[in-house]
N, C-alpha and C positions, 0 to 999 in steps of 0.2 A: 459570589459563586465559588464554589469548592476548588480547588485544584486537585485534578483528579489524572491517573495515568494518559494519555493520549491525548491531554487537552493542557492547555496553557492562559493562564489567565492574569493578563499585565497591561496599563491603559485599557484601550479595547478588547472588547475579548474576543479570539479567533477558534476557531475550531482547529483542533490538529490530530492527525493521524500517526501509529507510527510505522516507519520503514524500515526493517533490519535493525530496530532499534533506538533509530533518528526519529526525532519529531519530522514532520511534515507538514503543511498547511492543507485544511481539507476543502475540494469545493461543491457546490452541490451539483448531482450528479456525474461525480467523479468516476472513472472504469478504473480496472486492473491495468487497461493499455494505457491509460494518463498517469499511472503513476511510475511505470515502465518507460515510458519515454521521459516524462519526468524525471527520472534517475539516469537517464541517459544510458540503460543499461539493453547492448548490442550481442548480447549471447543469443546464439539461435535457438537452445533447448535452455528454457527458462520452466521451475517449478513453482508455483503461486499459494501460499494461503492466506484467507482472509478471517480472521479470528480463528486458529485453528481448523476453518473447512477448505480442502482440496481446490482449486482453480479449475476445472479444463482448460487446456490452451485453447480450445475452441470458442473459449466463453471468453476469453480476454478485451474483446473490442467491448462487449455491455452486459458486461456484470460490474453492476455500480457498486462503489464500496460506503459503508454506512459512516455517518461521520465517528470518532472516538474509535476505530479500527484498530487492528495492531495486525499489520500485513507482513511476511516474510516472502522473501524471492529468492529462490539459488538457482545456479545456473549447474547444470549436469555437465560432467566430463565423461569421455568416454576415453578409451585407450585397448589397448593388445599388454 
């Protein structure tokens, strides 16, 4: 098998996703909230894309992400 951006192929071969960058391990039926809690990331105003398409936060708990994804997440500041 190829080695190809978002996947990793060494012994066994696993599926990976990436995070801001990071590889990650994909699993199936994975959400946007598993890989948020997965990153342990505790921001209250989180922004989501999953191959370049927009999240809703509403959509977080079951919008599954596809395996070989390449997901971003920032977290919004606000200030005066």
């Amino acid at each position: 098998m190829k080695n190809t951006p978002g996947r990793r192929t060494s012994g066994k071969s696993r599926i990976m996703i990436v995070v801001n960058g990071e590889p990650m391990e994909w699993e199936e039926g994975m959400t946007v909230r598993d890989i948020i809690d997965g990153k342990r990331y505790v921001f209250p105003l989180l922004a989501v894309w999953v191959d370049h398409v927009p999240v809703p936060r509403d959509r977080f708990d079951d919008a599954t992400v596809p395996d070989g994804s390449n997901i971003q997440i920032i977290h919004m500041i606000s200030g005066g």
